[in-house]
N, C-alpha and C positions, 0 to 999 in steps of 0.2 A: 504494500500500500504506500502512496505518496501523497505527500501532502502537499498540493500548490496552492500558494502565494497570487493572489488576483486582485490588481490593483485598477481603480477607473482615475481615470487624472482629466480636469476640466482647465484645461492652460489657458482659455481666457479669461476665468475665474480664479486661476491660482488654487482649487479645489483637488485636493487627493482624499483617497478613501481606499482600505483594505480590508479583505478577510478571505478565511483560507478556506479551500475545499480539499475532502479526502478521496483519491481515485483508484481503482483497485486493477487499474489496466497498466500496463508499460508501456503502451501507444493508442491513442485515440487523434481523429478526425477533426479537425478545428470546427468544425459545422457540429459537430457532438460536442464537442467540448464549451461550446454558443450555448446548446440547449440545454446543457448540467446547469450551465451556472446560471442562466434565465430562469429555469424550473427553483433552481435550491434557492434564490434570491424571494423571486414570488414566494413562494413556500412558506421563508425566514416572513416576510411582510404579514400575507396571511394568516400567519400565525401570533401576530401579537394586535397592540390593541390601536397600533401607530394609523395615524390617517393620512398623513402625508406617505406617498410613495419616491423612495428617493434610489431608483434602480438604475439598471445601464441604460436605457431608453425610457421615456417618459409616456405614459399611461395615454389612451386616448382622450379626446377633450369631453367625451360623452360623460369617459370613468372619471376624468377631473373635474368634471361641476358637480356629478353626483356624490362624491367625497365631500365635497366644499359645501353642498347643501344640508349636510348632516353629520355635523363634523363627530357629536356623541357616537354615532354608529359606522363606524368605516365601511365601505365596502369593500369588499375581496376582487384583487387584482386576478383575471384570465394569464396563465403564463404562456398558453399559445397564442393568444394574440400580442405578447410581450416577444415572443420569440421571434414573430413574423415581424415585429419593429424593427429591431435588433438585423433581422436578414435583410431586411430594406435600407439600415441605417448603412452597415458594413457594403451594400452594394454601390450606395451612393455615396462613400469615402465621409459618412460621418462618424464612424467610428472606425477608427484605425488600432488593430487589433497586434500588437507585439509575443513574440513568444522567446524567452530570455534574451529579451532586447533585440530582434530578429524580427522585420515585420512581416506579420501573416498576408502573401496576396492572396490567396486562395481558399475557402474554404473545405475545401478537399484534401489542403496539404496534411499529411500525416503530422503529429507532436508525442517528442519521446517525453512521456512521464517519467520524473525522477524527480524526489525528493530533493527538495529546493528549485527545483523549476518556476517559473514567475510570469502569469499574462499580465499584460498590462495594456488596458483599451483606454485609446484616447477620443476622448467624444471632442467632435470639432462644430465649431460654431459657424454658420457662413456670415461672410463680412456684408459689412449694411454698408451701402453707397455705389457713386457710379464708380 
């Protein structure tokens, strides 16, 4: 078993954030490896009493007014439609995904798990102006 290190970093925010996930493979898929940590995130959310969702992609604007309309009762984030963000984000270069500081072009590329290995996805902002 390995334990990677998955870090999201918001460099126009100057914002980092970590936490670890346990893999029981010595090689997975970068496209599997998207949907462990989309599923285990939602998951971590769903499971407490937080109303804000603060994941790799941000919720639909449907699930963000319904959260904000009651804030006493949260709603429960869809991790497949979190997943399909995330694949839409990563195709249109909003998130740029690293694997021990190595950037992922592909989500097809194989990733050798090992104990200290490190993703780290950088969500990118598009610039405002002409």
């Amino acid at each position: 078993m390995s334990t990677i290190t998955i870090t999201d970093e918001r460099p126009a925010a100057r914002q980092k954030t970590s936490f670890q996930m346990d893999f029981l493979e010595s090689h997975i898929t970068a496209r599997e490896f998207l949907r462990r940590r989309i599923y285990e995130e939602v998951l971590r959310h769903n499971s407490t009493d937080a109303v804000a969702y603060n994941g790799l992609v941000t919720p639909t604007d449907l699930e963000q007014s319904l959260n904000r309309a009651s804030p006493k009762a949260p709603r429960k984030i869809d991790w497949e439609a979190q997943y399909q963000k995330a694949l839409e984000a990563f195709a249109g270069n909003g998130i740029i995904m690293l694997w021990n500081d190595t950037q992922i072009e592909s989500l097809e590329e194989e990733l050798e798990l090992s104990e200290g290995s490190q993703a780290t996805f950088l969500k990118l902002v598009p610039l405002v102006g002409g």
